[in-house]
C-alpha positions as CSV (number, residue, x, y, z in Angstrom):
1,X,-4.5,12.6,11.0
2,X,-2.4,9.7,10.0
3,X,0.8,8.9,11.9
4,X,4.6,7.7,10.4
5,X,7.6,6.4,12.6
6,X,10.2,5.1,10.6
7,X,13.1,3.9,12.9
8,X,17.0,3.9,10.8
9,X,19.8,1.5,12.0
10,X,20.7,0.6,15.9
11,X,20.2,4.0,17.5
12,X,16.4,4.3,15.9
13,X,15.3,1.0,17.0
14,X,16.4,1.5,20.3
15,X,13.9,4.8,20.2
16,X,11.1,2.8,18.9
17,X,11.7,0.0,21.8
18,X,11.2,3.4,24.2
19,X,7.9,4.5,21.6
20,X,6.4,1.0,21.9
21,X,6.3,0.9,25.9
22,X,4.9,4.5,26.0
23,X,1.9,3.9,23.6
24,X,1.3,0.6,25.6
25,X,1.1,2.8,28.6
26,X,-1.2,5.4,26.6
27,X,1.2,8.5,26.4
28,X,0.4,9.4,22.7
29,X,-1.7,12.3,22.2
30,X,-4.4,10.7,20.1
31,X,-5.7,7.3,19.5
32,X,-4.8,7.4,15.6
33,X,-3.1,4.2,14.6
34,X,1.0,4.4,14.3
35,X,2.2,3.1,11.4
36,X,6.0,1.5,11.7
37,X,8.6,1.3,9.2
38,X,11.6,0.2,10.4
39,X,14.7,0.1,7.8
40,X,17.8,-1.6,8.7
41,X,20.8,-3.7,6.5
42,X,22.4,-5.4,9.2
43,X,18.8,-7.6,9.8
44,X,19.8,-9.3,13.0
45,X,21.0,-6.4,14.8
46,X,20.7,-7.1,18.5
47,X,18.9,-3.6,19.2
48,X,16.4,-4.1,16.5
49,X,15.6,-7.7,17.4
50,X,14.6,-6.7,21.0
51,X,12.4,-3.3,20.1
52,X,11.2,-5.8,17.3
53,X,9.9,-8.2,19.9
54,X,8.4,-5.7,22.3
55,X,6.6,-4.2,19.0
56,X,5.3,-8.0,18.4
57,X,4.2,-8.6,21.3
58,X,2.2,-5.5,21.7
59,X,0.7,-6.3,18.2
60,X,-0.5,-9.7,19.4
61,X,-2.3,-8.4,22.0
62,X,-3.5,-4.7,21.1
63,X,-7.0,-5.6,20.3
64,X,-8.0,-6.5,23.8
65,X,-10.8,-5.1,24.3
66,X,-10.2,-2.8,27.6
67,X,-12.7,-0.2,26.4
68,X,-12.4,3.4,24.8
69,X,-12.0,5.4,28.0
70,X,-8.6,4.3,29.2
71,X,-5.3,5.2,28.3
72,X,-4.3,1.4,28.4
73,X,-3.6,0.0,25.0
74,X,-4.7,3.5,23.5
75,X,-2.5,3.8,20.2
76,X,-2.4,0.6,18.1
77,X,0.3,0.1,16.2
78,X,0.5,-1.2,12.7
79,X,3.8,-3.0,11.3
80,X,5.0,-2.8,7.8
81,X,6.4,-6.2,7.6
82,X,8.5,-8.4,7.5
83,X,11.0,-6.6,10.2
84,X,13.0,-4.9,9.2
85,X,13.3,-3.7,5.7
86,X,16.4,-4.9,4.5
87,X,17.6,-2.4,1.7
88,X,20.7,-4.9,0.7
89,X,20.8,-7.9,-0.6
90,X,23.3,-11.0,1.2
91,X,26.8,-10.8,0.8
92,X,26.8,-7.9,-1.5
93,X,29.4,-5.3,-1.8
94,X,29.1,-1.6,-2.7
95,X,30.5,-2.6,-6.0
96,X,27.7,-4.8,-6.6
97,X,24.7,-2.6,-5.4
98,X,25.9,0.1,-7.5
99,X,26.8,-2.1,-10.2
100,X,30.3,-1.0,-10.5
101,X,31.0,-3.3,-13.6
102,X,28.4,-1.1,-15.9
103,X,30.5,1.9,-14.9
104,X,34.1,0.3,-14.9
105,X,36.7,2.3,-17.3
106,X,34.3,5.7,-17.8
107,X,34.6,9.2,-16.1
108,X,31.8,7.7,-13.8
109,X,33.4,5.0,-12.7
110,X,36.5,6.7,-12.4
111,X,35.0,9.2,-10.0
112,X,33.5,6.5,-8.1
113,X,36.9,5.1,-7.7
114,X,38.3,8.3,-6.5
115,X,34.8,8.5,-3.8
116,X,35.3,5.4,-2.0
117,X,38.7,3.5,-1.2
118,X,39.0,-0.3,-2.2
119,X,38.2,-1.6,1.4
120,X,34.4,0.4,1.1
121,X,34.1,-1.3,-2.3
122,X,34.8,-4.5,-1.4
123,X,33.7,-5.3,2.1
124,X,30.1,-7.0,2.2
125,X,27.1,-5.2,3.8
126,X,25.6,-7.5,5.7
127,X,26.2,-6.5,9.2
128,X,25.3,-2.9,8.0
129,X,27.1,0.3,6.1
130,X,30.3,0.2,9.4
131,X,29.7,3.6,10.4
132,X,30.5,5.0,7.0
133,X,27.3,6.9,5.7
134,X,28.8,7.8,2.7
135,X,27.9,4.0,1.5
136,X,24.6,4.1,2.9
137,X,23.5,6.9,0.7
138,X,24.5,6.2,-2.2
139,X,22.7,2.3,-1.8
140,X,19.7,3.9,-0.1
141,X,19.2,6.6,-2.9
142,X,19.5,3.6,-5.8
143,X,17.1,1.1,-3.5
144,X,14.6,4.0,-3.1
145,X,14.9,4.9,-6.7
146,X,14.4,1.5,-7.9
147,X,11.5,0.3,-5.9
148,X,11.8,-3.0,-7.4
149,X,9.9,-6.0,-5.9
150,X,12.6,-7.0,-3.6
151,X,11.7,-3.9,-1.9
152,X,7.9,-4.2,-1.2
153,X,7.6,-3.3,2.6
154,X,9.2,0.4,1.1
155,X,7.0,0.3,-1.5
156,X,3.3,-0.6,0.8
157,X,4.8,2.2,2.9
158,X,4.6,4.6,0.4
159,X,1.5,3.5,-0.9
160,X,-0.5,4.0,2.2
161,X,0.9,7.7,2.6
162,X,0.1,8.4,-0.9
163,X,-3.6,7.0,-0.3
164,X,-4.2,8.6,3.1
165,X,-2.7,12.1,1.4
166,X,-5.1,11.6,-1.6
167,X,-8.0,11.3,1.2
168,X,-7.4,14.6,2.1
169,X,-5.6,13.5,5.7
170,X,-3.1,15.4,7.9
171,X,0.7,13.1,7.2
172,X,3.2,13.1,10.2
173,X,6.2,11.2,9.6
174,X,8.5,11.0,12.0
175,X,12.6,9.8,11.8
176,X,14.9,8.9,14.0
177,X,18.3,7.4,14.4
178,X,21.8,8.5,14.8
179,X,23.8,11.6,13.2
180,X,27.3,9.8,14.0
181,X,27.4,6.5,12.6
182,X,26.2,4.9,9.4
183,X,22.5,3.8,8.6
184,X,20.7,6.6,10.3
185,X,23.8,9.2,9.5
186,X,23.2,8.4,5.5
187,X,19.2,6.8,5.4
188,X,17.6,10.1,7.7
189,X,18.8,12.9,5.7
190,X,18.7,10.6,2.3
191,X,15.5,8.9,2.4
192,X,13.3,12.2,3.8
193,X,14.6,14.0,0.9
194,X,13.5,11.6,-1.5
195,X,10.4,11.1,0.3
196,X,9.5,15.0,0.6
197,X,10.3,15.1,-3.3
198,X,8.2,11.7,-4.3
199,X,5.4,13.1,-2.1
200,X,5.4,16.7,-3.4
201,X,4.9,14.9,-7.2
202,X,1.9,13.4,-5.7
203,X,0.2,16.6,-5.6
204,X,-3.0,16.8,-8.3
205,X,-5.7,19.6,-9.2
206,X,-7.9,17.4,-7.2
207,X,-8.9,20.2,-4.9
208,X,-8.0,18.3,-1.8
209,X,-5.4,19.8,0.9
210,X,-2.8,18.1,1.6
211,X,-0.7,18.9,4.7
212,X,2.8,16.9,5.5
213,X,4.8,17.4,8.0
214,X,8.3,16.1,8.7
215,X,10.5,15.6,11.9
216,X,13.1,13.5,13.2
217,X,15.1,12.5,16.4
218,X,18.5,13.4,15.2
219,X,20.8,11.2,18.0
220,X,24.1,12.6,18.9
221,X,26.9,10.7,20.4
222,X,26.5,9.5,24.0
223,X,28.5,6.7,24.2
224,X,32.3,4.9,23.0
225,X,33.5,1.9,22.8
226,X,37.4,0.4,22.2
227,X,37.6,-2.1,19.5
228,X,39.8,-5.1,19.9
229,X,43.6,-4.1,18.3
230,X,43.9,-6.9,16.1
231,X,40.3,-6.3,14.1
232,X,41.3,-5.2,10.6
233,X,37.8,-4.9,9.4
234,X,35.6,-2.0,8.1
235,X,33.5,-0.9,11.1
236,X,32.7,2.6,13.4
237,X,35.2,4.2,15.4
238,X,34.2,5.9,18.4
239,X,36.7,8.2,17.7
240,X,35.2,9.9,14.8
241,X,31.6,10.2,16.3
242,X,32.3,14.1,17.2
243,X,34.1,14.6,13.4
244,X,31.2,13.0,11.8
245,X,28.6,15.0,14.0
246,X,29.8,17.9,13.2
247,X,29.8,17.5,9.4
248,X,26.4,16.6,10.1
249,X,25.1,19.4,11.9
250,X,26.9,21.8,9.1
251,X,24.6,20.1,6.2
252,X,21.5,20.1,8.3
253,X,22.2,24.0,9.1
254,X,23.0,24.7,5.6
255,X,21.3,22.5,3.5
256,X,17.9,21.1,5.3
257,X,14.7,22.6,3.6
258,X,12.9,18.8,4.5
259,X,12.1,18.6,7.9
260,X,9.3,20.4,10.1
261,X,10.7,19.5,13.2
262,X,14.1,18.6,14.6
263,X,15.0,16.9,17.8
264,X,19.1,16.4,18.8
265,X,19.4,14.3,21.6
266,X,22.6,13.9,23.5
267,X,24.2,13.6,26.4
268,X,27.7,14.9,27.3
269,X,28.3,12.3,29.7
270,X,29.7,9.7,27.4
271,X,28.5,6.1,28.3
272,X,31.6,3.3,27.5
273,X,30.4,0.1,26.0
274,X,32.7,-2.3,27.5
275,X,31.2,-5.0,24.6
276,X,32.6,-4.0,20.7
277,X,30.7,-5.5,18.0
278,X,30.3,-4.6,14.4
279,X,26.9,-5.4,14.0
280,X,24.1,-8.3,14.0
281,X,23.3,-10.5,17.5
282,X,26.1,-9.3,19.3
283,X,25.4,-5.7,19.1
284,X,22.5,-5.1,21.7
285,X,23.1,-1.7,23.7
286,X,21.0,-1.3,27.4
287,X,18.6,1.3,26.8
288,X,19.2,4.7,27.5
289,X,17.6,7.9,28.8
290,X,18.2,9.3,25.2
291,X,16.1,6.6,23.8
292,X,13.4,7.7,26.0
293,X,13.7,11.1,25.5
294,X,13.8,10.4,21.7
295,X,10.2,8.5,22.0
296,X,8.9,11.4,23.6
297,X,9.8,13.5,20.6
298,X,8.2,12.0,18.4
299,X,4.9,12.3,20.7
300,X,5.9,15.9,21.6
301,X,5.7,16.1,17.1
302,X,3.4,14.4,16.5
303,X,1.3,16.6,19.3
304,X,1.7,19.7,17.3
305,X,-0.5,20.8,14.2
306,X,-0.1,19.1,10.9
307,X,1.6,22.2,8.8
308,X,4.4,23.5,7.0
309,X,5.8,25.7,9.9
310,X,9.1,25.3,11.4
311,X,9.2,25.6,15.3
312,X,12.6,25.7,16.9
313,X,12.4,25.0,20.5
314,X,15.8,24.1,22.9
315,X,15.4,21.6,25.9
316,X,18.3,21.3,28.9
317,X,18.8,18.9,31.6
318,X,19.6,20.5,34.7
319,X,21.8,18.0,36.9
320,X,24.3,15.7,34.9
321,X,24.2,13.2,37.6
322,X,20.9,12.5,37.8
323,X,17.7,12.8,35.5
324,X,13.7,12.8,37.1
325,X,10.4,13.6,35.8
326,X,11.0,17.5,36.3
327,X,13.4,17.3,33.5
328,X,10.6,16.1,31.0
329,X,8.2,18.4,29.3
330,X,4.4,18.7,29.7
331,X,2.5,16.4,26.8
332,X,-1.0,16.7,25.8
333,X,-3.4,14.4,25.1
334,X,-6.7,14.7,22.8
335,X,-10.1,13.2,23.7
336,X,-13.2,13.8,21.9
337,X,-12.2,16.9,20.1
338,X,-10.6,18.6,23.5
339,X,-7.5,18.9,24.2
340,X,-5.8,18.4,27.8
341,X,-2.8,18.3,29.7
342,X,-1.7,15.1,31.4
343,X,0.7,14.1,33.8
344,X,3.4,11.2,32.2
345,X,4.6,10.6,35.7
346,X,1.5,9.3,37.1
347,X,0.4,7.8,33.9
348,X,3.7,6.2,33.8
349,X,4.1,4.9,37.4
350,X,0.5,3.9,37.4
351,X,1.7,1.3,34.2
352,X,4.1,0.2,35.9
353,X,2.3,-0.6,39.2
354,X,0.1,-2.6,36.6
355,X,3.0,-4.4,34.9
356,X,4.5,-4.9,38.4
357,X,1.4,-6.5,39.8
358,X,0.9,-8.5,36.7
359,X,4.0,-10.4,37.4
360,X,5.0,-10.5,40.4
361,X,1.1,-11.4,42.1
362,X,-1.3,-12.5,38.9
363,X,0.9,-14.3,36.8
364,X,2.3,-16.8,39.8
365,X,-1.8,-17.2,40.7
366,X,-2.8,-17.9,37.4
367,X,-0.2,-20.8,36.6
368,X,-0.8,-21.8,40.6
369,X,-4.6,-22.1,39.6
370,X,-4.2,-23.7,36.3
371,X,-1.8,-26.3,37.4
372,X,-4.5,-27.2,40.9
373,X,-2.1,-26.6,43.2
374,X,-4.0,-23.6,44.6
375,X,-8.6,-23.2,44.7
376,X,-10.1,-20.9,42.8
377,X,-12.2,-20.5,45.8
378,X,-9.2,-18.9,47.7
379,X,-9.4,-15.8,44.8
380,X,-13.0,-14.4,44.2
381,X,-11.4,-12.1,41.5
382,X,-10.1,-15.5,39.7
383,X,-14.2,-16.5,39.3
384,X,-15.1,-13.2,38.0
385,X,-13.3,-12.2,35.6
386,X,-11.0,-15.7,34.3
387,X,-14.8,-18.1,34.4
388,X,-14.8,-18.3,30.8
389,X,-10.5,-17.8,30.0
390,X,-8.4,-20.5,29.0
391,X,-4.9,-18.9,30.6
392,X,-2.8,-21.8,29.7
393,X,-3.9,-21.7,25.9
394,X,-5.0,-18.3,25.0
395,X,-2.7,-16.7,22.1
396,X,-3.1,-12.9,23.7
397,X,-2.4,-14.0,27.5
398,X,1.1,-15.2,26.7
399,X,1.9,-12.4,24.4
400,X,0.9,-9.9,27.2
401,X,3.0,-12.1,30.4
402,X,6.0,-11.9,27.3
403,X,5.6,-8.2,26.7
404,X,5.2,-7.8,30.9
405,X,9.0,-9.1,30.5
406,X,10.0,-6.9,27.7
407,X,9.2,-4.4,29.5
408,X,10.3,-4.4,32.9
409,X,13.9,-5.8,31.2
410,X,13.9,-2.0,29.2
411,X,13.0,-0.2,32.2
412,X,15.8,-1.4,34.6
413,X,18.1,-0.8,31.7
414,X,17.0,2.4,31.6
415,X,17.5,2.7,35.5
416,X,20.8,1.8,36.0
417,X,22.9,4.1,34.0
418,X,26.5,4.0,34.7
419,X,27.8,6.5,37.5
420,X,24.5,8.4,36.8
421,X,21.2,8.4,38.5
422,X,18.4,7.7,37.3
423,X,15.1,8.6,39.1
424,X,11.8,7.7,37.7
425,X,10.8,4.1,38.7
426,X,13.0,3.2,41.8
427,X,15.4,0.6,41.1
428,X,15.1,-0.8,44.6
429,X,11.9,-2.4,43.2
430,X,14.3,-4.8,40.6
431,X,15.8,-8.1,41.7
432,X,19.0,-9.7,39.4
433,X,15.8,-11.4,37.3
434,X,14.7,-7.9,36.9
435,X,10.4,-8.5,36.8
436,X,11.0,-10.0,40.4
437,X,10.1,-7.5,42.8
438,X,12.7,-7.4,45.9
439,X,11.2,-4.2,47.7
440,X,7.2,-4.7,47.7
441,X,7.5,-1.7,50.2
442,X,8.1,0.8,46.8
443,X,5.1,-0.4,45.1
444,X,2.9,2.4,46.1
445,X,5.7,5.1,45.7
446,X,7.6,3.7,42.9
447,X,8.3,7.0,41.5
448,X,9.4,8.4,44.4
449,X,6.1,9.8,45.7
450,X,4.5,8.6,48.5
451,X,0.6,9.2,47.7
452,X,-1.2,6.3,49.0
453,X,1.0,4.5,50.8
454,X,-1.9,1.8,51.7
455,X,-1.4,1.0,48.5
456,X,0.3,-2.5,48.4
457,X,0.3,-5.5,46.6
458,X,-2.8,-6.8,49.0
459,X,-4.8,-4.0,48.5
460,X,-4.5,-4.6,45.0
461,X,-6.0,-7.8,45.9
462,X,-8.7,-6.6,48.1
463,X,-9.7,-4.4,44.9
464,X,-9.8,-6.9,42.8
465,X,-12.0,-8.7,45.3
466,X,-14.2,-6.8,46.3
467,X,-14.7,-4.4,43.6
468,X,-16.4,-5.9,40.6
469,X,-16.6,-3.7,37.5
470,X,-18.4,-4.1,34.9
471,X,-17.1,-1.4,31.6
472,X,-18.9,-0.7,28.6
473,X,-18.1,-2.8,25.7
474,X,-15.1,-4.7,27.3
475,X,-15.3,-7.9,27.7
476,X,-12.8,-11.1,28.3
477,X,-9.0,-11.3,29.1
478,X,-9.1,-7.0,28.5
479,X,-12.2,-7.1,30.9
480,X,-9.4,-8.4,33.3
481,X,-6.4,-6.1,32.5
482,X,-8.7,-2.9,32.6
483,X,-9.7,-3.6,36.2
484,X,-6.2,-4.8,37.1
485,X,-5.2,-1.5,35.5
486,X,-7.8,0.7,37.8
487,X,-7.0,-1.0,40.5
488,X,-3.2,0.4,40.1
489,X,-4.2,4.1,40.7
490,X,-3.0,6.2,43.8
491,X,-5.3,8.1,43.1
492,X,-8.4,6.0,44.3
């Protein structure tokens, strides 16, 4: 089985920020690779530049070795870089993508002309296709067509699924981005079409049977924002969100023979973005429960069996005013051929027991010991498992304390919806700086269940201390994380 996310525009890479901290914390169902693709014009869009760092991060440090039989650090993840593929060139136009000029004074261009007015034309696409997905097809469909070499993380992608499809492997590849606005409303439906048809010409009299399967995480409106009266540029309008969805949803209904699976995600309580921005830095969205639930269907897809079935299941939240666990679905897991259900709230609040302690107890203790101002003597765990570590200078400790930030930054996002409640890791836990830990009290029942309350940040210590494991084939800085990891469990 080979494994496919390709994230499109603002809305997808704020889904794969929500898939990168859930395979960290081992919530995918195998331990097959991932392979990303992200695809995105507007190249320094804020949302992409954070998932994009989390992503990194987790790259840097995946390889730790923490051992086979752990959920930590299960699914590595493999980048198609440089981030993201950019399918525009700077400061070009529609007119100059299409090339326009070839065209000018037939019935083409003519048609053209009539197609899209003189502001779509002429605006430059650097900040992205502005919410109208009408331009993003028609560059997208030309870019995939031409597959020329400023486009080579497009073409590497395709090359791997056309080599692990020629090896006789089981393809998921999974979408996701927005319905409403402008990449993912034109590059989802555009570029799985073309994909579906490049890959179906890739079929041979070689005897070997090959299986691909489709989905996506189709994002419907959740949230509005007022734009500043004076802007006379081309960019999205709120406004037309529910217009464009629905246009959307008509095609899909009518007109989709491409995807396996479909996932709409919504939420009918609309959430106001008080900050308007067209695109690049400035436009960096808190994460949201609908990013979340999109990350967890593409784990919920890319749990089910590699074929060409379509399954249509339907999903409801219960309480608009708050969201919990109970209103997530069961996932499964395979291990050695077997599979098994698993339980993503204690896998979940485990991890982030783990990434709690990690910052707000080891980190302060390692720079504290590193620096002399506190003995090594005073923490027995600190001579077993750091005697050989340099923790100042080693590449894969600072990328894991910087992902530790990442993460706990995305999960109070996710916490603190407005006028809605959120229940899954208490946000009593978060302090302004939110890895700073305000309520130590909560670390045991951080998601809201009490089952070990003994166990606080000093037993955590006294595990550490007193409990020295020795895994199978781990070894190092992972050697270190696994037990801190254990030691997390309220289980034990």
């Amino acid at each position: 089985m080979a494994y496919y996310f390709i994230s499109i525009g603002g809305s997808g890479a704020k889904v794969l920020e929500a898939l990168t901290h859930l395979c960290v914390a081992g919530a995918m169902p195998t331990r097959e690779d991932l392979n990303i693709l992200a695809i995105d014009p507007d190249s320094g869009n804020g949302n992409l530049e954070r998932s994009g760092s989390a992503l990194n991060q987790f790259i840097k440090f995946q390889n730790l070795s923490v051992g086979n039989d752990t959920p930590l650090f299960k699914t590595k993840m493999t980048l198609i870089k440089p981030l993201p593929w950019n399918p525009i060139e700077i400061d070009k136009t529609l007119d100059d993508l299409i090339g326009f000029q070839i065209y000018k004074n037939s019935a083409l261009g003519s048609l053209y002309e009539v197609l899209y007015t003189r502001r779509e034309r002429n605006t430059k696409l650097n900040e992205g296709f502005r919410g109208h997905p009408s331009i993003g097809a028609a560059v997208l469909a030309k870019k995939y067509t031409l597959r020329d070499n400023r486009n080579t993380q497009w073409t590497d992608f395709i090359q791997k699924i056309k080599q692990d499809t020629n090896n006789g492997g089981e393809i998921k590849i999974f979408f996701a981005g927005s319905v409403f606005g402008g990449t993912g409303a034109s590059g989802i439906p555009t570029i799985a079409r073309l994909l579906r048809n490049d890959l179906s010409k890739n079929d041979d009299n070689s005897g070997v049977r090959k299986i691909i399967s489709i989905g996506g995480a189709f994002i419907l409106p959740y949230f509005s924002f007022t734009p500043p009266a004076d802007n006379d540029k081309l960019f999205a309008h709120s406004e037309n969100f529910l217009t464009n969805t629905k246009a959307a949803l008509k095609y899909y209904a009518q007109r989709d023979n491409v995807f396996n699976a479909m996932y709409f995600l919504g939420d009918s309580h609309v959430t106001h973005f008080k900050r308007f921005s067209i695109g690049a830095a400035t436009q960096k969205n808190d994460a949201h429960i609908v990013d979340f639930y999109g990350a967890l269907a593409a784990i919920d897809f890319f749990n089910q069996p590699a074929d060409n079935s379509r399954v249509y299941n339907c999903i409801f939240h219960g309480d608009n005013d708050k969201f919990s666990w109970s209103d997530f679905p069961a996932l499964e897991e395979i291990e050695n051929g077997d599979a098994k259900n698993f339980d993503l709230r204690k896998r979940f609040a485990k991890f982030a027991r783990f990434i709690f302690a990690y910052v707000h107890f080891i980190k302060p203790v390692l720079r504290g010991l590193a620096s002399g101002d506190i003995k090594d003597y005073q923490y027995p765990w600190y001579v077993d498992y750091f005697k050989d570590i340099d923790v100042v200078n080693t590449g894969a400790v600072k990328n894991f304390e910087d992902y530790t930030e990442s993460f706990v930054t995305w999960l109070k996002q996710l916490e603190t919806l407005p006028d809605r409640e959120v229940a899954l890791i208490k946000s009593s836990m978060f302090a302004a700086r939110p890895a700073q830990i305000v309520n130590a009290e909560d670390f045991s029942s951080c998601d809201g269940v009490i089952t070990k309350p003994e166990l606080t940040l000093h037993e955590i210590w006294y595990r550490l201390s007193e409990d020295f494991k020795i895994y199978a084939a781990v070894n190092g800085y992972g050697k270190f994380l696994r037990r801190l990891y254990e030691a997390c469990d309220a289980e034990i």
